[in-house]
Backbone as numpy.savetxt, mean C-alpha at the origin, in Angstrom:
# Nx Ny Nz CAx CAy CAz Cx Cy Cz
-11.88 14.60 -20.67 -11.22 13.43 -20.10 -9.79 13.31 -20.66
-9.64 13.68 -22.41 -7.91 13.42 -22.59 -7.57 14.32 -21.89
-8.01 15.76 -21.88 -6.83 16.77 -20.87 -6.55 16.30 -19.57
-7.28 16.22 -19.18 -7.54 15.01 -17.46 -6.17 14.11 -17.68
-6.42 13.45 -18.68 -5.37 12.63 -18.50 -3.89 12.71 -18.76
-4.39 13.94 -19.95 -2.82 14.19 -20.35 -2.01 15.02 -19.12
-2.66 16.00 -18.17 -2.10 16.50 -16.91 -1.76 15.56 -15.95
-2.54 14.50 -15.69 -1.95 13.43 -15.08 -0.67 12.47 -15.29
-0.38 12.48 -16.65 0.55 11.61 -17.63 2.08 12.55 -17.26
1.43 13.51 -17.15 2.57 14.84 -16.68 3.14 14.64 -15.78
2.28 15.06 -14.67 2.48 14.83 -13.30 3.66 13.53 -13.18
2.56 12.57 -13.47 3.62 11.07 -13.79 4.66 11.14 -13.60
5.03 11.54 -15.02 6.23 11.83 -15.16 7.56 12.64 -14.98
6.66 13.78 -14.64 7.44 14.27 -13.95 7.96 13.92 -12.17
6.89 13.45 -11.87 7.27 13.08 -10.22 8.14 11.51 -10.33
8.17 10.75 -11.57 9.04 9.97 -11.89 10.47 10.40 -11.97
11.00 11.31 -13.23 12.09 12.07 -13.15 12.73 12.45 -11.73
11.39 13.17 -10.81 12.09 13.66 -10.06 12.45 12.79 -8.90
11.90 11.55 -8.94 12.70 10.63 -7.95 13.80 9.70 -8.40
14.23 10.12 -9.69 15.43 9.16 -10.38 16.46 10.36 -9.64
16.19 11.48 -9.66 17.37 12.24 -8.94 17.87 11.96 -7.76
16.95 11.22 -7.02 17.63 11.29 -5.53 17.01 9.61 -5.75
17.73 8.36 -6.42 17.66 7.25 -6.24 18.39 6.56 -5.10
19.25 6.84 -4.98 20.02 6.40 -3.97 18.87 6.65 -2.13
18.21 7.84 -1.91 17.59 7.74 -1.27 16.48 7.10 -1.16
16.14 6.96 -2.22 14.74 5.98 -2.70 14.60 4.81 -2.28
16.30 3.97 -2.69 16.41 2.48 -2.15 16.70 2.48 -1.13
17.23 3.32 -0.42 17.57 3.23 0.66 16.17 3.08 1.61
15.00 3.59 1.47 13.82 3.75 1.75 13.38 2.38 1.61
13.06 1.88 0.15 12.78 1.13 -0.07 13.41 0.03 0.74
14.90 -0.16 0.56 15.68 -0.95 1.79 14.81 -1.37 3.27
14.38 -0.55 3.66 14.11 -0.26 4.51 12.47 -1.07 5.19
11.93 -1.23 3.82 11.12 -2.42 3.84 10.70 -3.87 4.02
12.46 -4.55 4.24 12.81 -6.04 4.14 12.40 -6.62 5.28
11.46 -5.97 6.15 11.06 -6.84 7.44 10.68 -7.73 7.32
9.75 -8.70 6.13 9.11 -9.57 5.55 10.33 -10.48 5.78
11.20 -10.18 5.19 12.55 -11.34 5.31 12.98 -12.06 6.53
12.63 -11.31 7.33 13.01 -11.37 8.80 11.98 -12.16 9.46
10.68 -11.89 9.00 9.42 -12.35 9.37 9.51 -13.99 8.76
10.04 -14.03 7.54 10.03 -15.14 6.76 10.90 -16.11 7.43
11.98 -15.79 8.12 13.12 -16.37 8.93 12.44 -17.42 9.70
11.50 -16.62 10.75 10.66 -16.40 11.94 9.96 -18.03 11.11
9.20 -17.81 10.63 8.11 -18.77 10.29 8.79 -19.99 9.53
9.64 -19.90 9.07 10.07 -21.04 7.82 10.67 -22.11 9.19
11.45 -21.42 10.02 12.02 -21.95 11.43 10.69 -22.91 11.93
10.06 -22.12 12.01 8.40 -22.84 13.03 7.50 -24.22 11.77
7.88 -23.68 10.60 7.10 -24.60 9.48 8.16 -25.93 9.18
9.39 -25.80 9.87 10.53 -26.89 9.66 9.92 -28.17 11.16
9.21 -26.92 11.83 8.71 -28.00 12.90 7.93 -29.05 13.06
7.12 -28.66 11.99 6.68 -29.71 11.29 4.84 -29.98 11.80
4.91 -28.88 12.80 3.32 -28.59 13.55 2.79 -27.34 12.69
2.78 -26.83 11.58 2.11 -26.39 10.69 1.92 -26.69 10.15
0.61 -26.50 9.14 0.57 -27.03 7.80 1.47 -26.32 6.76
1.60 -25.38 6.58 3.07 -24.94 5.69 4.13 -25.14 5.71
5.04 -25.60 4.44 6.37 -25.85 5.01 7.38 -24.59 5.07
8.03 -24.72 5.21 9.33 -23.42 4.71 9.73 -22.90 3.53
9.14 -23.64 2.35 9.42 -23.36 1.09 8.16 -22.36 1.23
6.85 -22.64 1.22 5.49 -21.93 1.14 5.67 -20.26 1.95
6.24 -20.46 2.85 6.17 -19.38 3.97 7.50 -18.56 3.52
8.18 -19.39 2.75 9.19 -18.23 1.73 8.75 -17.66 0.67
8.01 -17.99 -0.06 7.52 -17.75 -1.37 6.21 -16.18 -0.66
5.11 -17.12 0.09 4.39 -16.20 0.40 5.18 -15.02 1.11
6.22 -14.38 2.42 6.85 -13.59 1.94 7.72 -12.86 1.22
8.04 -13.38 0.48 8.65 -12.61 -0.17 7.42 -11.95 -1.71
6.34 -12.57 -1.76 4.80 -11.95 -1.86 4.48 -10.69 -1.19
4.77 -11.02 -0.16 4.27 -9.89 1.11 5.28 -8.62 0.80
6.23 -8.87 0.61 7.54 -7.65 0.35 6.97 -7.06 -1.07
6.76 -7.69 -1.72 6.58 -7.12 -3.48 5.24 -6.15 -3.12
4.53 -6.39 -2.11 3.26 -5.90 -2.54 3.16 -5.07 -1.53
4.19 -5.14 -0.52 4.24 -3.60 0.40 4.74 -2.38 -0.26
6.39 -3.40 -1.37 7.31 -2.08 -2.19 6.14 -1.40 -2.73
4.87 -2.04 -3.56 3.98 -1.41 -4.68 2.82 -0.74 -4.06
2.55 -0.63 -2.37 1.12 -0.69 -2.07 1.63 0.76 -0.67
3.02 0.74 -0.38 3.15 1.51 0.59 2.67 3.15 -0.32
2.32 3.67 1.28 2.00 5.45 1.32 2.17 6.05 2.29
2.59 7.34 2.02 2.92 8.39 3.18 2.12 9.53 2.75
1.20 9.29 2.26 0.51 11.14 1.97 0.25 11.50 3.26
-0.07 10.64 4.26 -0.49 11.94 5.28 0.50 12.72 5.39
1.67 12.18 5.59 2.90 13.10 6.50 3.19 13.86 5.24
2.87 14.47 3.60 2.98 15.00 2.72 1.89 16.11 2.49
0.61 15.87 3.26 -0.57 16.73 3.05 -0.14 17.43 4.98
0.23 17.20 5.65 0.20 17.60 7.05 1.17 18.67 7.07
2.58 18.36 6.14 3.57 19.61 6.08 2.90 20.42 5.61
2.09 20.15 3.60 1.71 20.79 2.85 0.71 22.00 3.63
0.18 21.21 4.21 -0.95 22.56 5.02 -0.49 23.04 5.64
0.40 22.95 7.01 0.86 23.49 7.98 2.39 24.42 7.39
2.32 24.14 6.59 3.66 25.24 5.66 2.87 26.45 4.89
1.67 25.81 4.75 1.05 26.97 3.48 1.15 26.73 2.20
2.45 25.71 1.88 2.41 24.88 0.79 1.00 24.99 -0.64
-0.05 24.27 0.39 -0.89 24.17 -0.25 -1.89 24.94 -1.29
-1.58 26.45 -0.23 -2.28 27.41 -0.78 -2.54 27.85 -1.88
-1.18 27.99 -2.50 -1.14 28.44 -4.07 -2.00 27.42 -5.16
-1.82 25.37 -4.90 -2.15 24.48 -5.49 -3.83 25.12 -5.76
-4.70 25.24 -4.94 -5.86 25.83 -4.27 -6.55 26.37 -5.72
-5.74 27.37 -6.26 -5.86 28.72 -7.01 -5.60 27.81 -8.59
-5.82 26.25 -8.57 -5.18 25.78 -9.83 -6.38 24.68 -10.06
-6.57 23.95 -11.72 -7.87 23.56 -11.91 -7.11 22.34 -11.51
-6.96 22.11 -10.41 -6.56 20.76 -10.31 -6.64 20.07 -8.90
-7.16 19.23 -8.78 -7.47 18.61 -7.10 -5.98 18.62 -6.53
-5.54 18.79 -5.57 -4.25 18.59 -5.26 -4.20 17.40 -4.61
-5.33 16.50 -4.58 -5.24 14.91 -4.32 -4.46 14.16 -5.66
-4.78 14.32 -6.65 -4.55 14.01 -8.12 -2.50 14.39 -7.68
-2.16 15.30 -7.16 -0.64 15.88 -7.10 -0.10 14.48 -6.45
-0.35 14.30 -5.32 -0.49 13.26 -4.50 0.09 11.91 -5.07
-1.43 11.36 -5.86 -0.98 10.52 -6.52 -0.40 9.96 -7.49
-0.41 11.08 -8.04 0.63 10.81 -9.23 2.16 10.91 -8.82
2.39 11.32 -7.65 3.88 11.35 -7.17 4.20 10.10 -6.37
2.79 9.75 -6.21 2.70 8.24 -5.16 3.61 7.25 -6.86
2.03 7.29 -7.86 2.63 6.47 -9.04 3.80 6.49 -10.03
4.27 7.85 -9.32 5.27 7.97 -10.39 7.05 7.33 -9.52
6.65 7.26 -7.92 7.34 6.65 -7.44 7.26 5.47 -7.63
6.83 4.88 -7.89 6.53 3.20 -8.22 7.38 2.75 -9.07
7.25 3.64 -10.34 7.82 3.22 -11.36 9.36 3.40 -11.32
9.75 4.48 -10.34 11.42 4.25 -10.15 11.80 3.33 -9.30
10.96 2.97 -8.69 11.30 1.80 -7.19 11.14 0.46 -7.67
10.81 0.27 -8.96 10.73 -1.01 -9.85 11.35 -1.87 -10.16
12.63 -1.29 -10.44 14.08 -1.89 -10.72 14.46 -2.43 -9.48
14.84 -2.03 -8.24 15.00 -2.09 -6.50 14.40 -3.40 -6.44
13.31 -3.65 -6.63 12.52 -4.71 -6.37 12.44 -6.10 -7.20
12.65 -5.38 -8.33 12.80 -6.87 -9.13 14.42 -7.32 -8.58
15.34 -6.21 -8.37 16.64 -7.06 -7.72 16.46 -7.73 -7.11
16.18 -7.66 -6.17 15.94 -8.18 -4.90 15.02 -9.65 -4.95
13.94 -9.56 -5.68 13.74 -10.45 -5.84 14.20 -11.83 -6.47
15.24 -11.29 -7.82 16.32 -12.12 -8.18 17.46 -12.36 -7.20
17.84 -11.46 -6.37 18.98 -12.31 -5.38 18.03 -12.94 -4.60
17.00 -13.00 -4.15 16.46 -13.72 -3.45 16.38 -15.03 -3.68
16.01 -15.25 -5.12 15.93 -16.37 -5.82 17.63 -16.94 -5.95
18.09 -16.36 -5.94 20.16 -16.82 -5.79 19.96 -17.38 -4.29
19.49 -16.68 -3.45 20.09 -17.59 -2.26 19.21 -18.45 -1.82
17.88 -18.53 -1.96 16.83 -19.67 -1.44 16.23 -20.26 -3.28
17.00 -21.19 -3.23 16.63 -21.42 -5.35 15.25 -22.53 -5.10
15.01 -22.98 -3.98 13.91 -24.17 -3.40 12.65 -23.68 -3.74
12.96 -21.87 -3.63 11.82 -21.40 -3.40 11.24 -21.02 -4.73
12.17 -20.79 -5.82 11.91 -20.27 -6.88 10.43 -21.26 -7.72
9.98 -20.30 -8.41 8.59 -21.03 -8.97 8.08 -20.08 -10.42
7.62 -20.62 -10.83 6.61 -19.44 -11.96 5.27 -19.78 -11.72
4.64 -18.22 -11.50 3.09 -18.24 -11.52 2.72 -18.46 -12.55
1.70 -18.97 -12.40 0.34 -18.97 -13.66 0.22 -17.47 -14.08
-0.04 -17.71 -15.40 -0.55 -16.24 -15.88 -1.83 -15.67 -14.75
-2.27 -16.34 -14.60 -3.79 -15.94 -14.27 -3.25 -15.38 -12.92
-2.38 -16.08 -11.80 -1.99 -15.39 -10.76 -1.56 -14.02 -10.89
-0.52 -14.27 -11.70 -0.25 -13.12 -12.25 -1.15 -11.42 -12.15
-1.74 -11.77 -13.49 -2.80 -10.71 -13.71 -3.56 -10.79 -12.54
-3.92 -11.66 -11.90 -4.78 -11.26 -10.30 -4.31 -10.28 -9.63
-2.64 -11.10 -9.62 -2.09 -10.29 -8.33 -2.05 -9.07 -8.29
-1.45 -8.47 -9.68 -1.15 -7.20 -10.14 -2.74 -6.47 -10.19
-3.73 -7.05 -10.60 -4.94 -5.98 -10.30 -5.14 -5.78 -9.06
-4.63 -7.34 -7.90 -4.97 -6.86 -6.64 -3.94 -5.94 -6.33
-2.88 -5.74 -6.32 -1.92 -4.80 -5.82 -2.46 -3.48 -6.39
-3.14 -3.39 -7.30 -3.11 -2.01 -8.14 -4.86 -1.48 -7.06
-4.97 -2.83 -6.47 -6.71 -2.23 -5.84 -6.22 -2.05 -4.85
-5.29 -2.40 -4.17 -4.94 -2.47 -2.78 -4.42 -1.21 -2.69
-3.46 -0.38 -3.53 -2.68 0.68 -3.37 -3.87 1.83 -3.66
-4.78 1.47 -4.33 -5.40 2.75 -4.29 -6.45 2.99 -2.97
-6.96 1.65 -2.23 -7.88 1.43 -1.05 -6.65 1.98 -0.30
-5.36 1.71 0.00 -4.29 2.19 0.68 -3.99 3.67 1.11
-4.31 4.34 -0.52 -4.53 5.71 -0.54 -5.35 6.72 -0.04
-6.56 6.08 -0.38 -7.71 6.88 -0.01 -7.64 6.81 1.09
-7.31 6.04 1.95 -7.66 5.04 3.48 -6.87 6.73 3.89
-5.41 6.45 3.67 -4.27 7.50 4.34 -4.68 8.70 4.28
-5.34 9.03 2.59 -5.59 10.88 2.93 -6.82 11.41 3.00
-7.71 10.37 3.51 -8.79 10.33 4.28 -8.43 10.66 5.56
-7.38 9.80 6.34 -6.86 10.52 7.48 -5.94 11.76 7.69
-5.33 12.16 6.36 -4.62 13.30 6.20 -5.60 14.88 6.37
-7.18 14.66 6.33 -7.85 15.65 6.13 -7.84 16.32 7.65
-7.32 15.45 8.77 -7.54 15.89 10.10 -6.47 17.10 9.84
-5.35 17.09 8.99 -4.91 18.12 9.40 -5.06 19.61 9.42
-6.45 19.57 8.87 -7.09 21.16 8.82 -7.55 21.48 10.57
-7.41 20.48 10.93 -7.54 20.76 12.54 -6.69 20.65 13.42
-5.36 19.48 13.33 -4.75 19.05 14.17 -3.41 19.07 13.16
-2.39 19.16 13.82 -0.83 19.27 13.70 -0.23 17.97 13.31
-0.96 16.87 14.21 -0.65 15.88 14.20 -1.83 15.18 13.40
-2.33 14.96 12.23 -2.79 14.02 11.38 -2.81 12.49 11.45
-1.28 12.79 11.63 -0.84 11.34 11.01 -0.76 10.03 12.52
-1.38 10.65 13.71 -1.29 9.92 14.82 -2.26 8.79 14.65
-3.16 9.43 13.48 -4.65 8.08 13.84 -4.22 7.25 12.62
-2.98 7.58 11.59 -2.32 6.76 11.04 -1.56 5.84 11.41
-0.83 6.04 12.46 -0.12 4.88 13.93 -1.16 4.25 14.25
-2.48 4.12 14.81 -3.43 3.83 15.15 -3.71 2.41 14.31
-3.94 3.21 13.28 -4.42 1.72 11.95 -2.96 0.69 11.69
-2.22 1.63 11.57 -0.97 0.85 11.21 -0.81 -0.09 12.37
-1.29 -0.05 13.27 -1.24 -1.29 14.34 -2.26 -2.40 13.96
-3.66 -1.74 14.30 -4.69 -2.64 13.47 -4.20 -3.61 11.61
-3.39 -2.81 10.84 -2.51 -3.49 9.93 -1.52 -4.52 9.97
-0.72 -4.17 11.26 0.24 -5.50 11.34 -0.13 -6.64 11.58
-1.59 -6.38 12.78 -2.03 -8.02 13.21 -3.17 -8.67 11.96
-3.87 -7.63 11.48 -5.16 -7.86 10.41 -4.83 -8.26 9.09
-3.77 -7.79 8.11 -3.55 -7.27 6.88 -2.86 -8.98 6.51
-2.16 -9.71 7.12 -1.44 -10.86 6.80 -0.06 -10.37 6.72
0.50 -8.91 7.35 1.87 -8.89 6.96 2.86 -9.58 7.95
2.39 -9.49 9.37 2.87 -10.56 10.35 2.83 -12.32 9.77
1.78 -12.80 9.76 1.53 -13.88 9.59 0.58 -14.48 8.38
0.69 -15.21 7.86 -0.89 -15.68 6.81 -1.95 -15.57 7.39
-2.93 -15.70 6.87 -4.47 -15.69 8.04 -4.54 -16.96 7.93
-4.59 -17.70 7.52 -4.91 -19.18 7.78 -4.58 -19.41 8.75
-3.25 -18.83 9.62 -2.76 -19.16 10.48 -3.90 -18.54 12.02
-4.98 -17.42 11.80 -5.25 -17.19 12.77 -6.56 -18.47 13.03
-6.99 -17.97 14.36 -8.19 -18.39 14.24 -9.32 -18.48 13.12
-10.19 -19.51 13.31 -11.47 -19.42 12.07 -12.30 -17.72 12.90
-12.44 -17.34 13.63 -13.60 -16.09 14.06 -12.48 -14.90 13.57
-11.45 -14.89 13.83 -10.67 -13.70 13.88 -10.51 -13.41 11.85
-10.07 -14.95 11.72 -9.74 -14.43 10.06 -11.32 -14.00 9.42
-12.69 -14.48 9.88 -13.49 -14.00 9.58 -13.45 -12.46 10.04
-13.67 -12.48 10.75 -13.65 -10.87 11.35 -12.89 -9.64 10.47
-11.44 -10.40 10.55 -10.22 -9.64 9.50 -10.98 -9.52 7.87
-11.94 -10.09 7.03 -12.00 -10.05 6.03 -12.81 -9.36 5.99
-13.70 -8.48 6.75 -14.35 -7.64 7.00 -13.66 -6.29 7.20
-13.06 -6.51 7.35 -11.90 -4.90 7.44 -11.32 -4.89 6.18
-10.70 -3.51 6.18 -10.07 -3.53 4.74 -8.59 -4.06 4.44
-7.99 -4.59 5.46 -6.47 -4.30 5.89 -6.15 -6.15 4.79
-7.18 -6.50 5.40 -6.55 -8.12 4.21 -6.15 -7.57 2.98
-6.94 -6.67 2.59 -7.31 -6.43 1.08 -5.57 -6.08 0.65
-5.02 -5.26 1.50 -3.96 -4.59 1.13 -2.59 -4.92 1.51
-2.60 -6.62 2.01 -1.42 -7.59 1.87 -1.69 -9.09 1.54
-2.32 -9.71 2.34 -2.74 -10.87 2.47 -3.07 -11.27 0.81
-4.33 -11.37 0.57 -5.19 -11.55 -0.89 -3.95 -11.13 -1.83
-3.46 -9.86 -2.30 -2.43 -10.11 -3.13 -1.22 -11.14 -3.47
-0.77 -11.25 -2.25 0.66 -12.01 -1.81 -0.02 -13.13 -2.30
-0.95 -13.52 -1.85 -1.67 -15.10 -2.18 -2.08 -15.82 -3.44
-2.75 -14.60 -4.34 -2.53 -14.31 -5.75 -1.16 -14.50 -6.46
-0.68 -13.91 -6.23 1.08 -13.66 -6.77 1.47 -15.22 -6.69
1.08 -15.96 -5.46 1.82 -17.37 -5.40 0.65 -18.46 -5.24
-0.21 -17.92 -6.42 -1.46 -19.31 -6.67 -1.45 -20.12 -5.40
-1.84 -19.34 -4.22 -1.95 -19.53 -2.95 -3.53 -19.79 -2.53
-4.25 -20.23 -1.61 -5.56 -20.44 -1.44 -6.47 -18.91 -1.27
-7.19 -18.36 -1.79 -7.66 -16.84 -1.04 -9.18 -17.27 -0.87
-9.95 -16.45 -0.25 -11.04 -16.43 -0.01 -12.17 -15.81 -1.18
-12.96 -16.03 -1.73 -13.98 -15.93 -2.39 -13.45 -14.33 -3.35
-13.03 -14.41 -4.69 -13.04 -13.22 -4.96 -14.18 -12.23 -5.14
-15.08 -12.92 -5.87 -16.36 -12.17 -5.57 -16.76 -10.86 -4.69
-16.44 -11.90 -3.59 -16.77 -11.20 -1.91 -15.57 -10.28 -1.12
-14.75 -10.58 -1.92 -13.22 -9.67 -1.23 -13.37 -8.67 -2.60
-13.75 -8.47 -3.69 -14.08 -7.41 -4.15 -14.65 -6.67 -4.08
-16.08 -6.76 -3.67 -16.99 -6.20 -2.94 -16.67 -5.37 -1.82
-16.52 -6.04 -0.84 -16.04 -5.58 0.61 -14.53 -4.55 -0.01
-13.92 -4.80 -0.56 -12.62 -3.77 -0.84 -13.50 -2.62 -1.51
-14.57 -2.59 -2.43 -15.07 -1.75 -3.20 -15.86 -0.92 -2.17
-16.32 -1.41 -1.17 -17.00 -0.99 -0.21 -15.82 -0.04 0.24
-15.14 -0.68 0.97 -14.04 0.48 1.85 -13.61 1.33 0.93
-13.05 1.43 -0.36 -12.58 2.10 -1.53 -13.73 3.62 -1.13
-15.00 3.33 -1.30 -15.78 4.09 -1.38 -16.40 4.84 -0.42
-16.09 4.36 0.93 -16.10 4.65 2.28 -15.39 6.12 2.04
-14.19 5.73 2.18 -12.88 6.54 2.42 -12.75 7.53 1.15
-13.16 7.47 0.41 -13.15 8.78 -0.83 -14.87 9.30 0.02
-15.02 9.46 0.61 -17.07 9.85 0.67 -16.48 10.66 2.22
-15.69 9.88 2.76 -15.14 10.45 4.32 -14.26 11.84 3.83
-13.24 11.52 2.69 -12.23 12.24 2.62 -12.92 13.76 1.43
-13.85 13.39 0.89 -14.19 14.53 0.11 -15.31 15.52 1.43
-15.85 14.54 2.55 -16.70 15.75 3.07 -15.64 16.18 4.20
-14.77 15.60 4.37 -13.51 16.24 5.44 -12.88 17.29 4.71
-12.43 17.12 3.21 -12.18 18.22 2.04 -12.92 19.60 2.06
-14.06 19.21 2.15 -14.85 20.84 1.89 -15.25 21.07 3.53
-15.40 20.40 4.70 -15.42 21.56 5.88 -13.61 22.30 5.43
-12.61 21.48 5.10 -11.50 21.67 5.70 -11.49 22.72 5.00
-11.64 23.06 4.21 -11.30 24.16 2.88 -11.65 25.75 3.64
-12.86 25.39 4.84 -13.50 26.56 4.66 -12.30 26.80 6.21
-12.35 25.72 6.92 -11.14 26.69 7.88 -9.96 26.91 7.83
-9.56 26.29 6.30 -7.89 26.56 6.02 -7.97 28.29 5.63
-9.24 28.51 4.59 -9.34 29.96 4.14 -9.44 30.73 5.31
-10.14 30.47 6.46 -10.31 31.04 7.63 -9.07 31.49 8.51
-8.02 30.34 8.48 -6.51 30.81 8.80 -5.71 31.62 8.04
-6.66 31.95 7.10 -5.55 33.17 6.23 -4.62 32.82 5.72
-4.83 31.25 5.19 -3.93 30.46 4.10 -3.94 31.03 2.83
């Protein structure tokens, strides 16, 4: 288990280093995330109307929740395992004592940690231009939020290169990733809060995994109302385990027809 970890600590760090080199592209990426702001525009406008129960301060705070926990929770492995195979990339990893899922994520986590700085800016100018909104969590939110973000990014993960395994068959992988990512915008709370949907639909939504990996955090972060932790741990632990059980038996057919292509 220390070697385990000390190769991982590696990885880390090294896939840290190697995204301080190209920072400027990083934020720019990251940049690229501020739709929440836009979304926040959208709603604070409709909560000034005074026919919601939220006001505009709430629906600022909660996104700009929603932004912190996309910067920490976003992934692209498919479109990283889809080159990797279809280049040959992969092949050599293969021949090494090491899952090349583990490569993955540690380049996922080691991006995090350079995209850290980006985000706390942002969140301080944020707080410069809307100061109404500014607040301090409770510790306890706190530590929620951050375990939920840290559960959400890894249910996030598995979810993605669970779907990345299609590419031992198909070119295109990452299409049934468009797929969910739709089911995400209306389900997950990144459009809207769920409170805001219907009582059947937000039931329905907490049954999927997609709350798990905006909604419930953001809500945490801003000692916001959430639904039963108990039961949203569960159900996340459930999908967590789904999607590693999908993605390890998609792993070993895939293995045998990547060797078959004379990878």
């Amino acid at each position: 288990m220390t070697a385990w970890w000390r190769k991982f600590a590696t990885l880390v760090s090294v896939n840290y280093a190697y995204m301080l080199e190209y920072r400027a592209e990083l934020y720019l990426w990251a940049l690229s995330g501020v739709m929440p702001f836009f979304l926040m525009g959208l709603w604070m406008q409709a909560g000034a109307s005074g026919r919601l129960t939220q006001d505009p301060v709430t629906f600022a705070r909660y996104f700009l929740a929603v932004f912190v926990v996309r910067q920490i929770t976003i992934v692209w492995v498919v479109w990283e395992v889809e080159n990797d195979v279809v280049t040959g990339r992969m092949a050599p990893w293969l021949l090494q004592p090491l899952d090349p899922f583990w490569r993955y994520f540690a380049g996922h986590v080691g991006e995090r940690f350079a995209r850290f700085p980006f985000i706390l800016l942002l969140t301080v100018l944020f707080f410069g231009l809307y100061p109404k909104a500014f607040y301090i969590p409770s510790a306890k939110g706190v530590l929620a939020g951050c375990l939920a973000m840290a559960a959400a990014f890894v249910l996030r993960f598995v979810m993605q290169y669970a779907f990345a395994m299609l590419t031992f068959w198909t070119e295109r992988a990452n299409a049934i990733e468009d797929l969910f990512f739709m089911l995400y915008l209306f389900l997950s709370g990144f459009l809207a809060p769920l409170e805001l949907f219907p009582a059947g639909v937000r039931e329905f939504a907490m049954l999927t995994p997609f709350p798990y990996l905006v909604y419930v955090p953001a809500q945490l972060l801003i000692d916001g109302p959430v639904p039963d932790l108990g039961r949203a741990s569960a159900v996340m632990l459930v999908w967590v385990v789904v999607f590693i059980v999908v993605y390890r038996v998609m792993w070993r057919a895939g293995l045998k027809r990547f060797s078959a292509m004379g990878a």
